[in-house]
C-alpha positions as CSV (number, residue, x, y, z in Angstrom):
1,X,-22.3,-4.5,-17.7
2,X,-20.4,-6.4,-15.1
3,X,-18.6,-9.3,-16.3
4,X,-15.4,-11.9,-14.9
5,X,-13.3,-9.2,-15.7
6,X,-14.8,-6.9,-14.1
7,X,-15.6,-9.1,-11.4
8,X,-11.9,-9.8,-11.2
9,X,-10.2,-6.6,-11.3
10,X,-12.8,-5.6,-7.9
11,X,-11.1,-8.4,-6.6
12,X,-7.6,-7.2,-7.1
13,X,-8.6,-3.9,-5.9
14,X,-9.7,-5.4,-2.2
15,X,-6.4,-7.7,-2.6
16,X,-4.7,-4.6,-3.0
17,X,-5.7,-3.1,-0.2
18,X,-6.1,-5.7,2.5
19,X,-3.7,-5.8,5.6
20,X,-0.9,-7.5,4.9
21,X,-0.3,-7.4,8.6
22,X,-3.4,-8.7,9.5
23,X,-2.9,-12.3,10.2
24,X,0.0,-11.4,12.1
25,X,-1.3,-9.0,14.8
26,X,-3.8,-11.6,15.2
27,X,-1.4,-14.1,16.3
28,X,0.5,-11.7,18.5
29,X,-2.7,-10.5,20.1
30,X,-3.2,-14.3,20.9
31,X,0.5,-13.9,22.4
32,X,1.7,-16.2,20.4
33,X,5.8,-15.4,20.8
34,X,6.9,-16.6,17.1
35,X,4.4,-14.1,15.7
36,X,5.7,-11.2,18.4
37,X,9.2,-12.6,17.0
38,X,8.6,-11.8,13.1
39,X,6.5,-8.5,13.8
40,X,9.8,-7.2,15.9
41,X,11.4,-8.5,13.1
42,X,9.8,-7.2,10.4
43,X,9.0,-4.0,11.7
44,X,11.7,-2.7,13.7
45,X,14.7,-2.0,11.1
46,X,11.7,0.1,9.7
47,X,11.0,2.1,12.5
48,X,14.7,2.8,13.2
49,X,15.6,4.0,10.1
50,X,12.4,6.1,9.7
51,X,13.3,7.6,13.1
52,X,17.1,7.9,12.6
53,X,16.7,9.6,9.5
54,X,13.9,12.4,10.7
55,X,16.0,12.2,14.8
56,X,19.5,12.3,13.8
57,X,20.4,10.2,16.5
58,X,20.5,6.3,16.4
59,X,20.4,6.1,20.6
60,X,17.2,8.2,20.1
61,X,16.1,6.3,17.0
62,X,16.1,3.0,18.7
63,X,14.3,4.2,22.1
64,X,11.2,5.4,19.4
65,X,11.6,1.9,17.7
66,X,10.9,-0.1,20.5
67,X,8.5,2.4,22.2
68,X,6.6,2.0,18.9
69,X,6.7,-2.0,18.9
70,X,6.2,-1.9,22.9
71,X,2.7,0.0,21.7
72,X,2.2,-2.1,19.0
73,X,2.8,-5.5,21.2
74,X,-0.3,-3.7,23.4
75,X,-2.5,-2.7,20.7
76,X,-2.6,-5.7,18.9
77,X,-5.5,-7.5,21.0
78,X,-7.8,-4.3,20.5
79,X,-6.8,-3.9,16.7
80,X,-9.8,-3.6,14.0
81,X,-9.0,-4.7,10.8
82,X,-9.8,-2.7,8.2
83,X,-10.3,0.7,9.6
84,X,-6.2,1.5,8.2
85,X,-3.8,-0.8,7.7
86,X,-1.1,-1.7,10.6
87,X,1.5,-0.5,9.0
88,X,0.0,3.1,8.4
89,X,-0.8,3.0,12.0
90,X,2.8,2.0,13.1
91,X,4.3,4.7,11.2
92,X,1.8,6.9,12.9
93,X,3.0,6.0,16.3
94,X,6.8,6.5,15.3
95,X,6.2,10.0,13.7
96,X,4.0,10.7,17.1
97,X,7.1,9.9,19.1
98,X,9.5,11.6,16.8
99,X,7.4,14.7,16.8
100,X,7.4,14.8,20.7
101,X,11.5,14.6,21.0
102,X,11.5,17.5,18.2
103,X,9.7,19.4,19.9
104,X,11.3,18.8,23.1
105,X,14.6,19.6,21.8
106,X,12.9,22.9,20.1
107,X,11.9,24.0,24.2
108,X,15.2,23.1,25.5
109,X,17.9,26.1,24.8
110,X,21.4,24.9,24.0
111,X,24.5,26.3,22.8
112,X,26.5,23.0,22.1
113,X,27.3,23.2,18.4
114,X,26.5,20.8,16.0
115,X,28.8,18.0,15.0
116,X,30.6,19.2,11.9
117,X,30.5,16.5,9.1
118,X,34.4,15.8,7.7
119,X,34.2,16.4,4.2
120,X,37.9,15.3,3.3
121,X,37.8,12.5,0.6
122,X,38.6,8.9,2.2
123,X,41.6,7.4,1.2
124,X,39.6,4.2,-0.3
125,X,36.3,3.4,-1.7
126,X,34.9,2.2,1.3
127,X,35.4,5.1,3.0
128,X,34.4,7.3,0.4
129,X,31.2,5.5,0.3
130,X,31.3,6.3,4.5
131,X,31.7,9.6,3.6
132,X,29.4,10.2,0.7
133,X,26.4,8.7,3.5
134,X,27.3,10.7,5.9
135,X,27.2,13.9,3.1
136,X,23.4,12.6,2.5
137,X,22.4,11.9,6.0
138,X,23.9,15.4,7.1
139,X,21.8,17.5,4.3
140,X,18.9,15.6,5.0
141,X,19.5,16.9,8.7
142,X,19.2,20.2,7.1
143,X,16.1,19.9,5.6
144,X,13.1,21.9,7.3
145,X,11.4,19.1,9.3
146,X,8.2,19.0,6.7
147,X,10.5,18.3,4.0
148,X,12.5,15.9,5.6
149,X,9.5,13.9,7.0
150,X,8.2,14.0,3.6
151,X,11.2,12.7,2.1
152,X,12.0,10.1,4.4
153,X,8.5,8.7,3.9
154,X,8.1,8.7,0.7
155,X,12.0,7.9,-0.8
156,X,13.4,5.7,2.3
157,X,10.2,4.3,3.8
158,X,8.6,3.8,0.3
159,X,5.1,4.9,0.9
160,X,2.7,5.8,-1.8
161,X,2.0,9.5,-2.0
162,X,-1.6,9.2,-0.6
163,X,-0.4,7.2,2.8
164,X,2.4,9.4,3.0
165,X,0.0,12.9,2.9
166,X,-3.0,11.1,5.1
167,X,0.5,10.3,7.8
168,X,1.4,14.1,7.6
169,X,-2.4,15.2,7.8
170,X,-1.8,17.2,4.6
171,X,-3.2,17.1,0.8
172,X,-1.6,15.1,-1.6
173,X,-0.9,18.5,-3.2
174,X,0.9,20.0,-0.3
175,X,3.1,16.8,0.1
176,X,4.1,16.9,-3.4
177,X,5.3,20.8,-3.3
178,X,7.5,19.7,0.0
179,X,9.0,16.7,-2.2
180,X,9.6,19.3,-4.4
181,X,11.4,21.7,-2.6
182,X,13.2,19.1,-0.6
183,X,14.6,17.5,-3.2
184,X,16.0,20.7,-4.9
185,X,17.1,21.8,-1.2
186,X,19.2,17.9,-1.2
187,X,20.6,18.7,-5.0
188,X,21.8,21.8,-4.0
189,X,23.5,20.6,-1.1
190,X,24.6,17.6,-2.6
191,X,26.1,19.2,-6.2
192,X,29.6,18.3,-5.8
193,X,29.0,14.3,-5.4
194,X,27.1,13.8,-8.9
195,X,25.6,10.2,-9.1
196,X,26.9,9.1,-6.0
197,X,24.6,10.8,-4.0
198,X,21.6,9.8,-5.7
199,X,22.7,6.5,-5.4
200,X,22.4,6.9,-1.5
201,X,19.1,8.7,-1.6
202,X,17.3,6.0,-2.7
């Protein structure tokens, strides 16, 4: 039989999974500029990093970030709440435009070669630190695109498993072997840095 409790924890569930968003692309549909402020605000260090970290490249990374706000900006008028929550559909856009530059590089033949990544030890902490990143962000580079885009949404975006599989259009199952295999990929890479480099992987 349904009691308060019961009563009450239906209510945390729909708490749980309202919009956070939602007030806010209300106002910005209404084109109210300290709403279009905080969503930029909010939102695009988000979509940067996600698209730095799957792109490789931050002058690339910030042309999807504000492609993906620009869309949002547009959207927000004809948004329907409760069909997927905004963020969901933000990161949708971003992988969308990240996808589109992969594949564009993937048609375009070129025999420049790759940037190699100075492993020397820095001659200070801070530059160890420097280094150790740029260790991280170079494996992760490595990774086959699946597993990176699984990693990066799941360990630097921090989104649930389920959002993260429905994003990728794959089971929950399938997301969780490429975790699997790209983490091991990013140990073995990684070996010779111990704790540091877990400490810049999450």
């Amino acid at each position: 039989m349904d009691g308060p409790q019961s009563f009450a924890r239906q209510d945390d569930r729909l708490a749980a999974i309202a919009d956070p968003d939602q007030e806010l692309v209300a106002r910005v549909a209404r084109g109210d500029p300290e709403a279009i402020q905080a969503l930029v605000s909010a939102k695009l260090p988000r979509m940067m990093a996600l698209a730095g970290r799957l792109l490789g490249d931050p002058v690339e990374a910030e042309d999807v970030a504000q492609e993906t706000l620009l869309r949002a900006w547009k959207q927000a008028p004809r948004w329907t709440p409760g069909k997927a929550k905004f963020d969901t559909w933000l990161h949708r856009v971003a992988l969308n435009l990240c996808y589109d530059r992969l594949r564009r590089r993937r048609e375009v033949a070129t025999d420049a070669v790759p940037e190699q990544v100075d492993d020397s030890p820095g001659p200070d902490r801070g530059l160890m630190a420097q280094d150790v990143g740029r260790r991280v962000e170079a494996a992760l580079m490595a990774l086959p695109e699946r597993q990176r885009e699984a990693i990066v949404l799941c360990h630097y975006q921090e989104l649930g498993n389920i959002e993260a599989a429905g994003l990728m259009g794959v089971s929950v199952e399938a997301l969780e072997s490429l975790l699997s295999r790209g983490r091991r990929a990013l140990r073995a890479a990684l070996a010779d840095l111990g704790p540091a480099a877990e400490g810049e992987r999450r």
